[in-house]
C-alpha angles and dihedrals in degrees: 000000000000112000119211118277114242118265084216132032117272106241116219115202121207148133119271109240119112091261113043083048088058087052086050101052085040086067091053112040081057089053084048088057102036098055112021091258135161129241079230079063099076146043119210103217113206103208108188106223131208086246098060094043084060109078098141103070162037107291084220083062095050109039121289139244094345090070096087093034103048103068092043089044094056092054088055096053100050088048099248093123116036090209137004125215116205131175095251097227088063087055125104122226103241120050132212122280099266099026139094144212109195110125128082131176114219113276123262130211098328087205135113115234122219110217123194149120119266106333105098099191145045087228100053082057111130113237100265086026107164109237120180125211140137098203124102101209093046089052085052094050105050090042085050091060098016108035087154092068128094104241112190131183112261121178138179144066117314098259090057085045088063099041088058090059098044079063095052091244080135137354109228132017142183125234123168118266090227093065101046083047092058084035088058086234107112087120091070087062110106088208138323115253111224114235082247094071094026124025114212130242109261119284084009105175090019133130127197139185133215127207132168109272094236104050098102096173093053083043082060100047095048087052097085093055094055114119104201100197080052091054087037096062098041093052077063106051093036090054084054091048099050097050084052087048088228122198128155083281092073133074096224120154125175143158133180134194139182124237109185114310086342140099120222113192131186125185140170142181131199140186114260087250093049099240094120134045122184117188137168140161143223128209118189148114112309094241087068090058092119088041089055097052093050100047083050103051097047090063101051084054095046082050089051110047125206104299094050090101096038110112126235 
C-alpha cells in the first residue's frame, strides 16, 4: 500500500565522502522503492564531522570513534535532519539520551581489502615494507603476523588513500570490501582477505540508521528496511565491544554468523604493537547473541590483564 508522501522532504544526515554519500543514496533509493516515493521526497543533508576535519592525526589522540557521529547527532536531536545513516563499525556502542539505533540494512561483503600496486599478497610483502593504515586493529593485526613490516598512519577517505599511494607516501593500504563494492572499485583491491585470516573490525559492511527515539511515524517508515540476521549479528558483536569497552584505542576484531538457528561468534584482541593476539568463540542460539558477546569478551579480558592495551 502507498504511504503518504511528506509533506515535507525527508532530510538524510550524513557525512560527505563518497562513500558515506553512496550509503546515503542507498537509503534512500530503498525508502523510493518501499513506499512509492519520489526522489523530490528527500534532502540529503551533508553534516562535516570532527573526524573528517582531523586529518593530521591519530583518531586514539583526538577523540575515537565520536568524532565522525557528534556533530551529526546533534542535527538529529534538534530536528534539523529526520534520520542519520552511519557505517556501523564507526559507531559507538552506546548512543545519545533521546536517540536510536534499530534499523539495519542487510550486511555487504564483511572482508578487508589489500590495495596495492603491484604486490598481490601480505605475504609477498618485502621485509620494511611501508604499509598505510589508520586502523588500529589492522595495525595490530599485520605487525602480529608481519613485525618485520613499516606500518604508518594513513587517514582519510579512500579516494585520498589511494591518492597517497599514487604518491608513493606507502606502498600498500586496506580499505573494507564493503565500501569498494558501493564505490564501484572492487576492482582496485589487490585481493580480499578472508575473516579467517583477518578478522574484521565490528559491524564491518553494515549500515545503520538513526532516528529520534520518539518519532513514532519516521520509526514506522524505516521498518520495512530492517534486516533482522543483520541486526541479529550486530546485537552480537556490539555486545562484545561494549563489554571490551572498545574505542579506536583499542585493537578489537569480531564477527558473528549465523548457522541455522545458531550464533557463531568469533572474536580477538592485540596489543596495539601487535606482539600479542587473544582470541575465543561462542556457539549458541541466536537469541543469546548479547549473552555471547559478553561471556566472550570477559574472558579475553580476564586473559589480558590490565597492561595488553598499554602502548609502548
Amino acid at each position: 500500500m502507498r504511504n503518504t508522501v511528506p509533506s515535507s522532504p525527508l532530510k538524510i544526515g550524513t557525512r560527505g565522502s563518497p562513500l558515506a554519500m553512496a550509503q546515503a543514496f542507498e537509503t534512500r533509493a530503498l525508502l523510493m522503492k518501499t513506499w512509492d516515493w519520489p526522489e523530490e521526497a528527500f534532502n540529503v543533508v551533508v553534516i562535516q564531522t570532527s573526524g573528517d576535519r582531523i586529518q593530521d592525526r591519530p583518531l586514539r589522540l583526538v577523540g575515537g570513534k565520536g568524532l565522525f557521529t557528534k556533530e551529526i547527532e546533534d542535527q538529529l536531536l534538534d530536528g534539523r535532519i529526520d534520520i542519520a545513516v552511519h557505517s556501523m563499525k564507526d559507531m559507538p556502542t552506546r548512543q545519545p539520551v533521546g536517540l536510536v539505533l534499530d534499523t539495519y540494512l542487510p550486511r555487504a561483503d564483511v572482508r578487508d581489502a589489500f590495495i596495492s600496486q603491484g604486490i598481490n599478497s601480505i605475504g609477498a610483502l618485502a621485509v620494511g615494507t611501508r604499509i598505510g593504515t589508520s586502523s588500529l586493529r589492522r595495525r595490530a593485526q599485520l605487525l602480529h603476523v608481519r613485525p618485520d613490516l613499516d606500518v604508518i598512519e594513513f587517514r582519510g577517505n579512500v579516494q585520498t588513500r589511494l591518492k597517497k599511494l599514487a604518491n608513493n607516501v606507502a606502498s600498500c593500504t586496506f580499505l573494507a570490501m564493503a565500501g569498494l563494492n558501493r564505490l564501484n572499485m572492487s576492482h582496485i583491491a589487490a585481493m580480499a582477505i578472508e575473516p579467517e585470516q583477518m578478522l574484521p573490525a565490528i559491524a564491518q559492511g553494515a549500515i545503520g540508521i538513526e532516528r529520534r527515539s520518539s518519532d513514532t511515524e519516521i520509526a514506522r517508515t524505516l521498518e520495512p528496511l530492517h534486516d533482522i540476521s543483520t541486526g541479529q549479528r550486530l546485537i552480537s558483536e556490539r555486545a562484545f565491544l561494549a563489554a571490551l569497552d572498545g574505542s579506536c584505542e583499542t585493537p578489537i576484531a569480531g564477527l558473528a554468523v549465523l548457522e541455522g538457528s545458531d550464533l557463531l561468534l568469533r572474536g580477538e584482541v592485540l596489543r596495539p604493537d601487535g606482539s600479542e593476539k587473544l582470541s575465543g568463540q561462542r556457539r549458541g542460539p541466536i537469541a543469546s547473541g548479547a549473552e555471547m558477546g559478553y561471556d566472550l569478551a570477559q574472558e579475553l579480558l580476564s586473559e589480558a590483564g590490565p597492561e595488553f592495551f598499554s602502548w609502548r
